[in-house]
Structures are given as structure tokens and as C-alpha cells.
N, C-alpha and C positions, 0 to 999 in steps of 0.2 A: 833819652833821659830816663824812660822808666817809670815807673807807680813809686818808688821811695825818693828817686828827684823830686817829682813833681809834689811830693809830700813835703819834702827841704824848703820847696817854694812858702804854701802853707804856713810852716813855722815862722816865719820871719812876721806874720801878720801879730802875733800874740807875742815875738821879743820887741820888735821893734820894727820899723822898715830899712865896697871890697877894702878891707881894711888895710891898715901899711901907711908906709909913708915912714920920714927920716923926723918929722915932728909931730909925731906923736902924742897926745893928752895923755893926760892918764888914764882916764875913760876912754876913749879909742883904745889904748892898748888892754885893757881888760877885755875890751870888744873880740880884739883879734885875738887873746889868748882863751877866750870862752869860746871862738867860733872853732879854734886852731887842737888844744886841747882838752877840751868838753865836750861841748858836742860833736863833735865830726868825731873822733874816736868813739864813741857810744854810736854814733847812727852805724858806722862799719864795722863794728864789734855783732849789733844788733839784725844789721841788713843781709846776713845770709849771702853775702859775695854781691852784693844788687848792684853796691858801689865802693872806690877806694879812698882812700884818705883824702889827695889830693885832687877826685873829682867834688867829694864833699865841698872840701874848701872851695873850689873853683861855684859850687853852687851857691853857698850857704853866702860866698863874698858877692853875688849878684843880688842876694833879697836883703841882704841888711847890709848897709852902705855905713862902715864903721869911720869913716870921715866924716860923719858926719855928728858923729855921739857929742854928746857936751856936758855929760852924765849920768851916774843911775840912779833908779830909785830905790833900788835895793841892792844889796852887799852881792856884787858878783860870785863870790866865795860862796856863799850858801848855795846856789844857783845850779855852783861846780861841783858841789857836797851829793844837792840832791840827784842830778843828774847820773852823779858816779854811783851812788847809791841805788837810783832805779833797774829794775829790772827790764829786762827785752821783753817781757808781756805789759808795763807797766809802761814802757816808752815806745813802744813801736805799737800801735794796737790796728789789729785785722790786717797784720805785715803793710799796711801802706800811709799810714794815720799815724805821724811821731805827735806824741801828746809832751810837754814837759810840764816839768814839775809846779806847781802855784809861786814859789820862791824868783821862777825866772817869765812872769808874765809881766810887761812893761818894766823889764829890767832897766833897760836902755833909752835914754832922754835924748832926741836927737834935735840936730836945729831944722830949720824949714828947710822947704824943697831944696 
């Protein structure tokens, strides 16, 4: 997996704790298109070849279980604003450490276990 995996692991502690499914919330689907669109394009943009798109997602859907969302607490959109916004020294820090933005800490309202 790596130093930038096991950093993917990491961030799910400060989003939230595999997204899909044919009924979909509307918060689950923000889930998957933040996990799909946002961040996994920026972690492989930013990771120097460490990892690909579609290992992203396979990681990123094991630390945050977006079946399970039931809300957020803040506007996903900013979240996706700030993240595009960030730079590779501002989001990946000492290459193994993805920090995100204040905008996306406790985004994600999930239900119990």
C-alpha cells in the first residue's frame, strides 16, 4: 500500500469513518462524488505516481463507509472548492501526511456502527 495509502487510511479519521449502491441518499451520493471527484484526483495529481485513481478510490471506500452517511455538516461544495484549491505542499505535507482543508473536517454525519 505505501506511505500515501496508509496516509488515505489517516484521513478518513477527520472526514468521517465504500460508497454505491442503486439507493443512494443524497448525502451518500455527495460522499461518493467527494471521495470520486475531489479527493482522489488531488491525492494522484499530488502523489508523484505513489498511487492511481482507481487504487485511491478502492482505499479511500474502505476508511469511509459512505452507506453509511445520513448527512453533513457542512456544504460538500466548499470542501470540493477548497481542496481544488489547495496546493501539493498545502495537501500532502512531508509527501506522506494528506492534511485537508478546515471546510472538510467532520463533513460527513454517518449513522452508528
Amino acid at each position: 500500500m505505501g506511505k500515501l495509502g496508509a496516509a488515505l487510511w489517516l484521513l478518513f479519521a477527520v472526514v468521517g469513518p465504500a460508497c454505491g449502491g442503486n439507493n443512494e441518499s443524497e448525502s451518500q451520493a455527495a460522499c461518493h462524488t467527494f471521495v470520486e471527484s475531489s479527493y482522489c484526483p488531488k491525492v494522484v495529481a499530488c502523489g508523484t505516481g505513489q498511487i492511481d485513481q482507481s487504487g485511491c478510490v478502492s482505499v479511500a471506500l474502505m476508511g469511509l463507509d459512505c452507506s453509511k452517511v445520513v448527512g453533513e455538516n457542512n456544504d460538500p461544495k466548499t470542501c470540493m472548492d477548497d481542496i481544488s484549491n489547495a496546493t501539493c505542499g498545502d495537501f500532502v505535507v512531508g509527501g506522506t501526511s494528506i492534511v485537508l482543508p478546515a471546510s472538510c473536517h467532520g463533513l460527513f454525519q454517518l449513522s452508528g456502527p
